[in-house]
VEXGU-707697 format. One record per residue (C-alpha): residue number from 0; y, z, x. Coordinates in nm, 4 decimals, padded with zeros to 6 digits. Layout:
(NUM, (Y, Z, X)),
...
end
This chain:
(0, (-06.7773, -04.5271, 05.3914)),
(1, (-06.3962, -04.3682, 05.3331)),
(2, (-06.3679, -04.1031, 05.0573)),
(3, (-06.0026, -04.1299, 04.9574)),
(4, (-05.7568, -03.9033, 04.6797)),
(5, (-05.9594, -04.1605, 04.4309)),
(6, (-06.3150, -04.1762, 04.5466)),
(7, (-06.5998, -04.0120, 04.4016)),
(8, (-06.5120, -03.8215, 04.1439)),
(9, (-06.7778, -03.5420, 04.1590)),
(10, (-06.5447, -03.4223, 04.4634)),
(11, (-06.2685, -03.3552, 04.2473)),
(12, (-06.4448, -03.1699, 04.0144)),
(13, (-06.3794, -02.8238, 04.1499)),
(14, (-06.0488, -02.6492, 04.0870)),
(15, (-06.1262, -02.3435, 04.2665)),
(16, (-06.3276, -02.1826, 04.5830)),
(17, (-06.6022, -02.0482, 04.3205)),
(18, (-06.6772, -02.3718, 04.2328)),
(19, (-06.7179, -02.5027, 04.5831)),
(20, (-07.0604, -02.3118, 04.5683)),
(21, (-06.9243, -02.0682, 04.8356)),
(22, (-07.1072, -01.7214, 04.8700)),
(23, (-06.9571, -01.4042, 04.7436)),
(24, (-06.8495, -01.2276, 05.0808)),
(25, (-06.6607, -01.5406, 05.1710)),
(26, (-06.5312, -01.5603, 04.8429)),
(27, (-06.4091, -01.2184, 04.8207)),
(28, (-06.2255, -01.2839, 05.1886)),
(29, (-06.0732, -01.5470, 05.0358)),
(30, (-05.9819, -01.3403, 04.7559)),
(31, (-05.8280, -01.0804, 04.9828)),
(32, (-05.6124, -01.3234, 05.1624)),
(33, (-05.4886, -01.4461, 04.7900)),
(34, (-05.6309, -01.7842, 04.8002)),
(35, (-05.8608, -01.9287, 04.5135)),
(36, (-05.7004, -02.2895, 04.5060)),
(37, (-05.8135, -02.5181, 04.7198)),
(38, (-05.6305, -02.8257, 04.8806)),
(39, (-05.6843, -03.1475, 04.8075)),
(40, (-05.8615, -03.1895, 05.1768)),
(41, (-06.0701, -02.8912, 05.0948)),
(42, (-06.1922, -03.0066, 04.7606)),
(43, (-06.2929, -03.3590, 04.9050)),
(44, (-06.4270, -03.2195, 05.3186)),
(45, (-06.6119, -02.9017, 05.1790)),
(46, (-06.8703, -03.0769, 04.9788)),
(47, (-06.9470, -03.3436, 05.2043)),
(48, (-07.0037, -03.1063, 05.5024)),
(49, (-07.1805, -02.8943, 05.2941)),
(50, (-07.4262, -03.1764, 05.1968)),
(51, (-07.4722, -03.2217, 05.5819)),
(52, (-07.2842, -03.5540, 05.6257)),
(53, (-07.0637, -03.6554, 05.9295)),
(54, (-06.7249, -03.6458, 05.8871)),
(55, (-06.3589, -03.7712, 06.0090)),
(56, (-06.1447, -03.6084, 05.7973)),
(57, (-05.7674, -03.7048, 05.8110)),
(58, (-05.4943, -03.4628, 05.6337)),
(59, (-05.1610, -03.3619, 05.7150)),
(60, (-05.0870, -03.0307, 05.9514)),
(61, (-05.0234, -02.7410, 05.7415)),
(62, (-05.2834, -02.8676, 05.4771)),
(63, (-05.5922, -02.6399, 05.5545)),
(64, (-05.8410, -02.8542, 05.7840)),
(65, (-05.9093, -02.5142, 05.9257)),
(66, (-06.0568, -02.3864, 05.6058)),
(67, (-06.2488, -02.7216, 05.5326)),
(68, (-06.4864, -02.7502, 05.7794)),
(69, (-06.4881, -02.3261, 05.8312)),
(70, (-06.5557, -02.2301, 05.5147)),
(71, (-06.8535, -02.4400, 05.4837)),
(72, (-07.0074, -02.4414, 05.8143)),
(73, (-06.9984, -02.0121, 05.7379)),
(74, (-07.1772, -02.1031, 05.4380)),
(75, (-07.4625, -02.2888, 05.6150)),
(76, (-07.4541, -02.0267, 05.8239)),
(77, (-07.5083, -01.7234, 05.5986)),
(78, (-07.9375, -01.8011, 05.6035)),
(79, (-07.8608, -01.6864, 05.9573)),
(80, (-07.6683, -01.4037, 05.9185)),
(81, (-07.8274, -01.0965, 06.0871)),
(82, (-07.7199, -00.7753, 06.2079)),
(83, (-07.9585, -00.7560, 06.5274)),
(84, (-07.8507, -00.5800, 06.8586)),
(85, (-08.0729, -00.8601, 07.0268)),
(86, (-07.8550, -01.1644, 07.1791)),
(87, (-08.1115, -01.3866, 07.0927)),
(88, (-08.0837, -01.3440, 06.7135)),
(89, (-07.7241, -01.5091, 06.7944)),
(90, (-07.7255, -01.8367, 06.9490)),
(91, (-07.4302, -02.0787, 06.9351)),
(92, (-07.5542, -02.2315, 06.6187)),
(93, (-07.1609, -02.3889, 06.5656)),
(94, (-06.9149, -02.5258, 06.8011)),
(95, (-06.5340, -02.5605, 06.7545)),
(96, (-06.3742, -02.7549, 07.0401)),
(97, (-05.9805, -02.8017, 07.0512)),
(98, (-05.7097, -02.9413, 07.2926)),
(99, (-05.4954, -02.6239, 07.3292)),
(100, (-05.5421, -02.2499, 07.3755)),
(101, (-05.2870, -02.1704, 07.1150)),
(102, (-05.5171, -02.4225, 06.8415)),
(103, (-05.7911, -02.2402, 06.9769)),
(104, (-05.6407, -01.8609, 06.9493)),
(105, (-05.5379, -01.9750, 06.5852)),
(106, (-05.8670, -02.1483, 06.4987)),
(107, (-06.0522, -01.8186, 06.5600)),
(108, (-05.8718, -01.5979, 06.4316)),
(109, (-05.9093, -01.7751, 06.0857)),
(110, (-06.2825, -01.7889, 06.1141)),
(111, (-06.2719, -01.4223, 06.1850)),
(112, (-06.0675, -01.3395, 05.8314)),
(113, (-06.3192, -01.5693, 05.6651)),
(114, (-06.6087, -01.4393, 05.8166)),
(115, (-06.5196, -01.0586, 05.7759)),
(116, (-06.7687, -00.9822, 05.5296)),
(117, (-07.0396, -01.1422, 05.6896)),
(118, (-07.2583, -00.9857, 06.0297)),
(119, (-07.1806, -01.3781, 06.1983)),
(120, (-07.0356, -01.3109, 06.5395)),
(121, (-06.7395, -01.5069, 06.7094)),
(122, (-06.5792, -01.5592, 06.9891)),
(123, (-06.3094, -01.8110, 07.1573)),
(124, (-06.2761, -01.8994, 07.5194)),
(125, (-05.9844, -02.0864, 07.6821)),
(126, (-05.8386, -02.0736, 08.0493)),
(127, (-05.6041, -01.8898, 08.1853)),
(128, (-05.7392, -01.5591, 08.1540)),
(129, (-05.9654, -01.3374, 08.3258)),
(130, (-06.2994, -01.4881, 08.2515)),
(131, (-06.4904, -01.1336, 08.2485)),
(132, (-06.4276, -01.0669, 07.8994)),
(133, (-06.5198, -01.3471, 07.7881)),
(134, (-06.8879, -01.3308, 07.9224)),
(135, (-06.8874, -00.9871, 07.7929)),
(136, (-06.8651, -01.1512, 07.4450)),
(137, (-07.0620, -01.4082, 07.5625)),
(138, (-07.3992, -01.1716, 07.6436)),
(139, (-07.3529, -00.9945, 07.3357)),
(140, (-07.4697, -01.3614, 07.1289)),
(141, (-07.2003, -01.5446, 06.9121)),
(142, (-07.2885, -01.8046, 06.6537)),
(143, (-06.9290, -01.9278, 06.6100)),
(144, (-06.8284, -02.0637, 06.9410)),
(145, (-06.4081, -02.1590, 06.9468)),
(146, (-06.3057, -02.2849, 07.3066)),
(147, (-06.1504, -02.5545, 07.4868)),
(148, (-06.3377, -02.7540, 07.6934)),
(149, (-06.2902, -02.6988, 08.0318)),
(150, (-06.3159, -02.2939, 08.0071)),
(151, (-06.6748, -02.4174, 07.8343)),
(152, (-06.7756, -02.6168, 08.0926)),
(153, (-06.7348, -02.3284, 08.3110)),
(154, (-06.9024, -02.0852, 08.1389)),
(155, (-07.1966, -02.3221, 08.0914)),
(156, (-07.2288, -02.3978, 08.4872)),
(157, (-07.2048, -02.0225, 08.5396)),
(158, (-07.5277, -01.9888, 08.2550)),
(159, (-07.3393, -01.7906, 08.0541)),
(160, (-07.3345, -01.9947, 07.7483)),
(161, (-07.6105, -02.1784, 07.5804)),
(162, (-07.5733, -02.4557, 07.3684)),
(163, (-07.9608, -02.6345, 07.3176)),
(164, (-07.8753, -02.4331, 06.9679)),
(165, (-07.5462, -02.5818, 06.8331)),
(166, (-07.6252, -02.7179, 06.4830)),
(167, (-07.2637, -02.8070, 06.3978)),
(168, (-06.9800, -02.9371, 06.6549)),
(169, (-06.6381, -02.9933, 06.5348)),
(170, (-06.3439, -03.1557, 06.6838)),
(171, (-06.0055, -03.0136, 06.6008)),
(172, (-05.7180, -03.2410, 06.6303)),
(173, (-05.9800, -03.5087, 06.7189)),
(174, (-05.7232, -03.8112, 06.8077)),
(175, (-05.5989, -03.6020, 07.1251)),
(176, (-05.9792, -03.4672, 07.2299)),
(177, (-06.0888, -03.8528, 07.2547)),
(178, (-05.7984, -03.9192, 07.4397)),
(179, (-05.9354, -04.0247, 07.7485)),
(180, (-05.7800, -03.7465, 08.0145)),
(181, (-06.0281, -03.5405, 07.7566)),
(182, (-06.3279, -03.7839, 07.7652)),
(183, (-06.5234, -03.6766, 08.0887)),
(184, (-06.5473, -03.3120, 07.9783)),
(185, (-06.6212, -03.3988, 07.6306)),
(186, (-06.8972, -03.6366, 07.7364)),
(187, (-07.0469, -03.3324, 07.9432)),
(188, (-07.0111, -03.1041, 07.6513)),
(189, (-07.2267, -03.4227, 07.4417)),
(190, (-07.4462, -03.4026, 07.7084)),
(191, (-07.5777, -03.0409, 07.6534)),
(192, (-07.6201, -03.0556, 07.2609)),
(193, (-07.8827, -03.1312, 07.0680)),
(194, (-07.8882, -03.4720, 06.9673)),
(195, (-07.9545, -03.3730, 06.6117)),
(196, (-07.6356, -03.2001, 06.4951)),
(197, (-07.3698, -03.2447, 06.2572)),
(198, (-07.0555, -03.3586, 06.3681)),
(199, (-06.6964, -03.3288, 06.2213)),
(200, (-06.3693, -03.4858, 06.3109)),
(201, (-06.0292, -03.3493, 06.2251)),
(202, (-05.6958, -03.4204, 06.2385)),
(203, (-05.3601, -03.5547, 06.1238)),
(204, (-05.3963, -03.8385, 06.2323)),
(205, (-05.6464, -04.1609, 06.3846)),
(206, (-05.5954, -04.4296, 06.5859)),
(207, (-05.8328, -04.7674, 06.5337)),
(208, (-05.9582, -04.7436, 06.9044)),
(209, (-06.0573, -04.3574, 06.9034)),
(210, (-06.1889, -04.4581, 06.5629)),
(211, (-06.4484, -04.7103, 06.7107)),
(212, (-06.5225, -04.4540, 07.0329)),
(213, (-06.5698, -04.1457, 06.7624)),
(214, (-06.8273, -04.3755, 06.5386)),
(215, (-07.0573, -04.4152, 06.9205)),
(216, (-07.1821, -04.0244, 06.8778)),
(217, (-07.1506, -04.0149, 06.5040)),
(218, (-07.4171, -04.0471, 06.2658)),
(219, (-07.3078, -04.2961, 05.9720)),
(220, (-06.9831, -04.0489, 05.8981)),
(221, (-06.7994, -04.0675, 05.5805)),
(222, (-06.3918, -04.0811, 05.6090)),
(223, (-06.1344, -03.8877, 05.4312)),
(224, (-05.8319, -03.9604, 05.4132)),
(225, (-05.5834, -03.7263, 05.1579)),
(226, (-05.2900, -03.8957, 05.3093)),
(227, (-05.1857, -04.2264, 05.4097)),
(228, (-05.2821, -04.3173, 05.7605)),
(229, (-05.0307, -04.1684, 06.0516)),
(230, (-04.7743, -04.0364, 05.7824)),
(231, (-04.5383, -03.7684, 05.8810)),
(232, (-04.5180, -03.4622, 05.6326)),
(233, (-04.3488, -03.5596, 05.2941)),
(234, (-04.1515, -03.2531, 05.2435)),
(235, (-03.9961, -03.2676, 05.5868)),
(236, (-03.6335, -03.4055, 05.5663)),
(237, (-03.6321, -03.6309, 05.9603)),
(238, (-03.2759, -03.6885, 06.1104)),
(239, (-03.1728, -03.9072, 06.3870)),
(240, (-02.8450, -03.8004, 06.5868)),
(241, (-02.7923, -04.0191, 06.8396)),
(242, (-02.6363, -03.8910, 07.1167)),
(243, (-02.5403, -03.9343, 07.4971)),
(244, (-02.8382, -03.7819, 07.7022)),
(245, (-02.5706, -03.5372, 07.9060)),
(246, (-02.4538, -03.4753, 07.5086)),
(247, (-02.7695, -03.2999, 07.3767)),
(248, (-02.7022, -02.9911, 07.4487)),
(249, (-02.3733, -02.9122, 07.2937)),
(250, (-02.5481, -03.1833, 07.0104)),
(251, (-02.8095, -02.9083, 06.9633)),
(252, (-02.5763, -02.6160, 06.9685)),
(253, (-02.3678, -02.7785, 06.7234)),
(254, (-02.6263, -02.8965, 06.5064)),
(255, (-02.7947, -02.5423, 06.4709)),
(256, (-02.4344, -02.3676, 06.3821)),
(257, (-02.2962, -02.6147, 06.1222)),
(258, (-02.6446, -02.6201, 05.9368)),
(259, (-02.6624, -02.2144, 06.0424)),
(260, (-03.0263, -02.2365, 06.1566)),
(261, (-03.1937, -01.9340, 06.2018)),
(262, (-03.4763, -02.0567, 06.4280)),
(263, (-03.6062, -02.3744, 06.5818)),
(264, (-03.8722, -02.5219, 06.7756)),
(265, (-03.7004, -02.7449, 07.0298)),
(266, (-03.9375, -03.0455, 07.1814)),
(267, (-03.9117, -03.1584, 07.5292)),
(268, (-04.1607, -03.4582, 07.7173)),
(269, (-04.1994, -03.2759, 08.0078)),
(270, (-04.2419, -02.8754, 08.1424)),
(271, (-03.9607, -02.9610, 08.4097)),
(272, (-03.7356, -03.0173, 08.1279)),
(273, (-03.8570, -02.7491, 07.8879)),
(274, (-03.7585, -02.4740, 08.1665)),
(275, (-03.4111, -02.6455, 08.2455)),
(276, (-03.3554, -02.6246, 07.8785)),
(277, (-03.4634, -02.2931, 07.8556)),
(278, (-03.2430, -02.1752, 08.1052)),
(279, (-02.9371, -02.3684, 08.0119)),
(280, (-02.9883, -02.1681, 07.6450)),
(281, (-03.0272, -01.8804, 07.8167)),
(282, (-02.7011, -01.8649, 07.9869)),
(283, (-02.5080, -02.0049, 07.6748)),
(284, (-02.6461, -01.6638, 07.4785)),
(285, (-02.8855, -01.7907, 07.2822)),
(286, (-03.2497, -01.6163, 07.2603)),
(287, (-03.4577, -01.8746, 07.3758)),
(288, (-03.8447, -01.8668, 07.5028)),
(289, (-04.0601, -02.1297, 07.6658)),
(290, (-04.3956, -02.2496, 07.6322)),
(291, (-04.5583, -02.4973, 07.8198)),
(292, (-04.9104, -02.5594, 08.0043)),
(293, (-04.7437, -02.3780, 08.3575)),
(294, (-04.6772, -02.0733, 08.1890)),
(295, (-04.9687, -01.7852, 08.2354)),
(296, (-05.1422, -01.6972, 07.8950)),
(297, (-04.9872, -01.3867, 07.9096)),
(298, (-04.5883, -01.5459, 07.9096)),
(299, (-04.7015, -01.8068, 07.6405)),
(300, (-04.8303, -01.5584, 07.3851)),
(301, (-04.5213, -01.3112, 07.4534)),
(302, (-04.2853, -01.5990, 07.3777)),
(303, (-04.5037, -01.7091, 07.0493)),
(304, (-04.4944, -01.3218, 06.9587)),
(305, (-04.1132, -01.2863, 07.0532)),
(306, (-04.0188, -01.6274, 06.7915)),
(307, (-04.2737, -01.5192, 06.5219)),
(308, (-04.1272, -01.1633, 06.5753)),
(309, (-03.7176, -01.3433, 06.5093)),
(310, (-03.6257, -01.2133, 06.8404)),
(311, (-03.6321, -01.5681, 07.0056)),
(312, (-03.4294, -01.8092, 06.8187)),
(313, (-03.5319, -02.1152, 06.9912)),
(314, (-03.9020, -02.1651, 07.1472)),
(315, (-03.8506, -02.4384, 07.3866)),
(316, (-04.1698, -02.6363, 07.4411)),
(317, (-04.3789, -02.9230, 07.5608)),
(318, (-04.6455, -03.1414, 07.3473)),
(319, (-04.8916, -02.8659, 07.3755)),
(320, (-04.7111, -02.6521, 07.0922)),
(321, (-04.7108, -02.8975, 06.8292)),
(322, (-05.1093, -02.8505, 06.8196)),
(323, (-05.1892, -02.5282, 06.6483)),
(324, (-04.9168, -02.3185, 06.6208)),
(325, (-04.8533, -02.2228, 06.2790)),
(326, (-04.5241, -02.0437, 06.2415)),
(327, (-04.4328, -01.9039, 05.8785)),
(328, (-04.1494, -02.0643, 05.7471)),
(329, (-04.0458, -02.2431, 06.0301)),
(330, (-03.6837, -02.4056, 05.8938)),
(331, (-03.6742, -02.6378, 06.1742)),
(332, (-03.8189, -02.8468, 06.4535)),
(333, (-03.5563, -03.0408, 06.7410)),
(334, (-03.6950, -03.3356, 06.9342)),
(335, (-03.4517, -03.3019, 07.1683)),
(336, (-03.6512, -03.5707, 07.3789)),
(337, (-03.8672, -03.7917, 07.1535)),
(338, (-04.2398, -03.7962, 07.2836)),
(339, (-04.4141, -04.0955, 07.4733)),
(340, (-04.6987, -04.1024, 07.2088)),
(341, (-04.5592, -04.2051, 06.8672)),
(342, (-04.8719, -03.9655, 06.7096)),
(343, (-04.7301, -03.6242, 06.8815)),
(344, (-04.3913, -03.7433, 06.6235)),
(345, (-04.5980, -03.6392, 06.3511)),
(346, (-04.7994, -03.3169, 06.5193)),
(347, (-04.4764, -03.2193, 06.5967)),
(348, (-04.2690, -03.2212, 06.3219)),
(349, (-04.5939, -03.0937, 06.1613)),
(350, (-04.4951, -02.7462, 06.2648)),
(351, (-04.2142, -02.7632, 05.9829)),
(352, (-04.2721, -02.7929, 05.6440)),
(353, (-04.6075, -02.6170, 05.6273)),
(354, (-04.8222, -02.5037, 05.3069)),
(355, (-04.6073, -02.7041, 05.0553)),
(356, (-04.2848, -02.5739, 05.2010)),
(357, (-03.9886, -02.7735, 05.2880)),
(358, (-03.8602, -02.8192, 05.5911)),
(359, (-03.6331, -03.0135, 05.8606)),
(360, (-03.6745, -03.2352, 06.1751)),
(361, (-03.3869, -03.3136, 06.3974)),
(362, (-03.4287, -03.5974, 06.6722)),
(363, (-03.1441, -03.6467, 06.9298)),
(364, (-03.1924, -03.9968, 07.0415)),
(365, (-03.0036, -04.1260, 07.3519)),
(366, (-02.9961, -04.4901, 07.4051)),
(367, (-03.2695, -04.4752, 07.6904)),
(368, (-03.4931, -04.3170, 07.3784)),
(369, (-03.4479, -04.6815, 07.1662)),
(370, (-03.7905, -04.7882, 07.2263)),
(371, (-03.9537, -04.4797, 07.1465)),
(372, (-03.7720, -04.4375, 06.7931)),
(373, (-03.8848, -04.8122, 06.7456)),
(374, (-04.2731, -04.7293, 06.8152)),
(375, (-04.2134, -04.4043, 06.6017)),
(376, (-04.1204, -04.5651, 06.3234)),
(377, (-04.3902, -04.8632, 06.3256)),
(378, (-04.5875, -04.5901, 06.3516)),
(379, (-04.5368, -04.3489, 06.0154)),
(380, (-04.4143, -04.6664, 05.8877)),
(381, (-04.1064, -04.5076, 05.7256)),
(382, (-03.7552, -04.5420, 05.7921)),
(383, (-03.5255, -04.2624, 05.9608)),
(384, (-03.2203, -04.1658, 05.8549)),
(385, (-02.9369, -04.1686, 06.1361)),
(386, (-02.6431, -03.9869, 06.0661)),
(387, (-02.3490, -03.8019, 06.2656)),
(388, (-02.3523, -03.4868, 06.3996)),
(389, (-02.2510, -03.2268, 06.1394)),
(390, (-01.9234, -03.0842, 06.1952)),
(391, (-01.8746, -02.6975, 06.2062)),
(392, (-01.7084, -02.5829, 05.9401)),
(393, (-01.3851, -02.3587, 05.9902)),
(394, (-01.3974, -01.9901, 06.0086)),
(395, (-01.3159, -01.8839, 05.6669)),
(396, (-00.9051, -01.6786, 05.5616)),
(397, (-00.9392, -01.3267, 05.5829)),
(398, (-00.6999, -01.1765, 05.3463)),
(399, (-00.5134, -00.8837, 05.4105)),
(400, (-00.4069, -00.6249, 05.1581)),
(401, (-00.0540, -00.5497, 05.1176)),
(402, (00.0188, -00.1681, 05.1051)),
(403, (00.0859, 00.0209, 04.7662)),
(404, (00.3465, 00.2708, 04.7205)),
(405, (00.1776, 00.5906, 04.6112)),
(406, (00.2879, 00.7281, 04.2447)),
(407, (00.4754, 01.1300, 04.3032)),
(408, (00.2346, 01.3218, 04.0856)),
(409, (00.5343, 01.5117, 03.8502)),
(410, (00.4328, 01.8935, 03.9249)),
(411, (00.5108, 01.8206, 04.2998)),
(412, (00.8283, 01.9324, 04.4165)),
(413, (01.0739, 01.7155, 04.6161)),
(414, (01.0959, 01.9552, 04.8977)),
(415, (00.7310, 01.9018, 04.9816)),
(416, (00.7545, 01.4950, 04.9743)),
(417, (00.8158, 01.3379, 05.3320)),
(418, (01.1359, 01.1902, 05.3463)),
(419, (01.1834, 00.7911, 05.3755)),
(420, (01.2304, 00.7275, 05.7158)),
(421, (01.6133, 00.6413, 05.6289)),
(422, (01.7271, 00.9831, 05.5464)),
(423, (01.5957, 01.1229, 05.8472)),
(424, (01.8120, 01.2808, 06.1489)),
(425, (01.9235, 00.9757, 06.3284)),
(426, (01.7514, 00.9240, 06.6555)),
(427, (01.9574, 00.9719, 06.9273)),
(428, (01.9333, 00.6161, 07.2186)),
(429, (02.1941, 00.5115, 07.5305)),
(430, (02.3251, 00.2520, 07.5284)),
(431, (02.2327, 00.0255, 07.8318)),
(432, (02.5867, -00.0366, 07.9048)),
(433, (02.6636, 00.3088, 08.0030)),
(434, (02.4730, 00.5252, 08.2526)),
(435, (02.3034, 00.8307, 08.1649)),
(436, (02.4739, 01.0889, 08.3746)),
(437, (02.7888, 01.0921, 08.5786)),
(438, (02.6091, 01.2743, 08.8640)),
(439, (02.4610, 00.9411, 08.9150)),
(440, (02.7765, 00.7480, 08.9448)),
(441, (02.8860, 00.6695, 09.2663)),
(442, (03.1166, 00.9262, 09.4808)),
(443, (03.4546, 00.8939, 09.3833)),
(444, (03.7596, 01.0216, 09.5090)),
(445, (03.8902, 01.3226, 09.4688)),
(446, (04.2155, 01.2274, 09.4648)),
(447, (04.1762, 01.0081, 09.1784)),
(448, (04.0719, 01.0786, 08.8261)),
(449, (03.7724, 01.1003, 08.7016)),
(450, (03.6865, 00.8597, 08.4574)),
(451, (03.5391, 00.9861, 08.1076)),
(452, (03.1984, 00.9031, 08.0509)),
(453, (03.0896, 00.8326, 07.7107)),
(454, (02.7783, 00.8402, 07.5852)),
(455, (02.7289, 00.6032, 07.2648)),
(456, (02.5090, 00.7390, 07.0239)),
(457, (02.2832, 00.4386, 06.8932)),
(458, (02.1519, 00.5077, 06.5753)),
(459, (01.7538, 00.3510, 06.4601)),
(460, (01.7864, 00.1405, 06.1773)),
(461, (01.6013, 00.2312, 05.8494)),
(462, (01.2698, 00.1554, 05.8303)),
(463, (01.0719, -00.0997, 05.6069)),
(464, (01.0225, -00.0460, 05.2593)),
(465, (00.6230, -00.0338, 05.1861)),
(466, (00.7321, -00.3831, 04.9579)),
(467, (00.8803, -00.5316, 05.1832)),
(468, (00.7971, -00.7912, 05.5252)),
(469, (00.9511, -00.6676, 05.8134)),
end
């Protein structure tokens, strides 16, 4: 069954969190974070999950699917809500499993502003940390549970986490976590839940084969879909330069000074190229970080904090940004290289244009790339628009004030006025046709006369007139 924009109209009904049948402490987070409205993927997801139904729920990045399967798996939750010191009195009753570290980082730290008025513990776990704090955590009982799978798989080997609990497991950015370099650890993760569970699908967008594998180990699941299928965002304006591969980079400099763009999230296939990028920026001037899956946790979340911060002005990066980063105002997103997978198009530019704002997505497209705008757009099914690159514009006339002759105030004597340069003792010059002294003239004989030196007095001509051009 698909719930769509005009199914079921007992979903539309509500016009505002209250009416959602939310409890008051998550209300009044909501109400502390300013939002009472909710989206159109809220309004349709939240009721269904709260009436227990499986779910694949399809919306476009920047819409809140964070908030639509949260807010109601806290509310299911809130029967369960305890403020024990005993571990056991806080199983992993819900499990949130993503692609990235950054989606996870993001996913939990939106739980943990919904959940702040409420004694539910959380927790996410990802790799590339120390692993010490998170069993710390992990002792201490957590009934949200945020992680990526293969830190999870290691905590469960190690008996740290349990999961014979989980009630609710949700897939973030589902089309990528059944992709099949994700499918062995997810099918271990499957393996130590509770057959009974609810279990919800999200993300922006679905492809007909991981539709089919998803329906295997879900229970009759409703569909919602707020958008059409595999759309890119509607208020992103998408550009195609094309340009000469060696070109790119003096495309993308050019680019980001005739359109005067403040900050950008620049694309790149692979990590080799994200770093050569990097580097090239770097030693053209320009504040540039990198992010890709090589880089230790600790580099990727100073160059997310130095770009959110506007001390980076580009964040160079692989596929593994586009999924969860969510930038403020982000004015811009370069695919300098266009991805492989016509789906990361639309996670990508996804990072643009967030939360109703507008927003802008460059592509640079060599002729190698021809094939991959092709798939692209069969893909969103929308035309993009190629243009040329913009041209800078020139630097703008400075113009120069021309001096004003200063009024004599009448009580001031004349004596006490400088005098015009004119009426002035003449300077005294030589000429360069006579010598300065006759002592350096050469010996002459006594015999003979000596001849007269003159010495030519050259005198300065007057100076300019305040209105006048020399």
């Amino acid at each position: 069954m698909e719930v769509g924009e005009n199914t079921a109209a007992a979903l539309e009904v509500a016009t505002t969190f209250a009416e959602l049948g939310l409890a008051p402490e998550i209300l009044r987070a909501l109400d502390d974070m300013g939002y009472s409205i909710p989206t159109p993927i809220q309004k349709q997801a939240i009721p269904l999950v709260l009436a227990g139904r499986d779910l694949m729920a399809q919306a476009q990045t920047g819409t809140g699917k964070t908030a639509a399967f949260a807010l109601p798996l806290l509310q299911k939750m809130v029967a369960h809500a305890n403020t024990s010191a005993s571990p056991a009195r806080h199983p992993v009753r819900a499990l949130v499993l993503t692609p990235t570290r950054e989606l996870a980082i993001q996913v939990h730290e939106s739980v943990v502003d919904y959940n702040k008025n409420l004694p539910l513990r959380s927790t996410v776990v990802f790799g590339g940390v120390d692993m010490k704090a998170q069993e710390a955590e992990l002792r201490g009982g957590v009934e949200i549970l945020v992680a990526t799978p293969g830190r999870l798989l290691d905590h469960a080997g190690s008996n740290m986490v349990k999961l014979s609990q989980v009630q609710f497991l949700v897939l973030d950015e589902a089309d990528r976590m059944l992709d099949m370099g994700f499918m062995p650890d997810l099918k271990r993760i499957l393996n130590l839940l509770p057959t009974k569970r609810q279990t919800l699908l999200f993300s922006a967008t679905f492809d007909d084969s991981i539709v089919g594998l998803a329906k295997s180990f879900l229970q009759n699941p409703l569909k919602v879909e707020v958008a059409r299928r595999n759309t890119a965002a509607e208020l992103v304006e998408q550009v195609v330069h094309r340009v000469r591969e060696d070109d790119k980079m003096d495309a993308l400099l050019q680019v980001l000074k005739a359109r005067e763009i403040s900050q950008a999230l620049v694309f790149t296939r692979t990590k080799i190229a994200a770093d050569k990028l990097g580097r090239r920026l770097q030693k053209r001037g320009v504040p540039t970080g990198i992010i890709h899956g090589d880089k230790a946790q600790v580099e990727r979340l100073a160059a997310l904090d130095g770009f959110k911060q506007g001390k980076v002005q580009l964040l160079v990066a692989t596929d593994i940004a586009a999924r969860g980063l969510d930038i403020v105002d982000l004015p811009c997103v370069f695919n300098f290289e266009l991805p492989y997978a016509a789906e990361d198009y639309v996670h990508r530019i996804g990072r643009t244009g967030r939360a109703g704002a507008s927003g802008l997505a460059i592509s640079l497209v060599s002729p190698e790339e021809e094939r991959l705008l092709v798939a692209i757009r069969k893909f969103i099914n929308r035309d993009l628009v190629e243009a040329p690159l913009p041209a800078i514009a020139p630097p703008r006339a400075v113009a120069v004030a021309r001096p004003v002759a200063v009024a004599m105030k009448p009580d001031v004597e004349q004596s006490d006025v400088e005098q015009p340069d004119a009426e002035r003792q003449p300077r005294m010059a030589r000429s360069r046709r006579e010598p300065v002294c006759a002592l350096l003239l050469p010996p002459v004989n006594v015999a003979q006369p000596v001849a007269e030196v003159v010495v030519e007095a050259v005198v300065a001509p007057a100076a300019t007139q305040p209105n006048q051009i020399a």
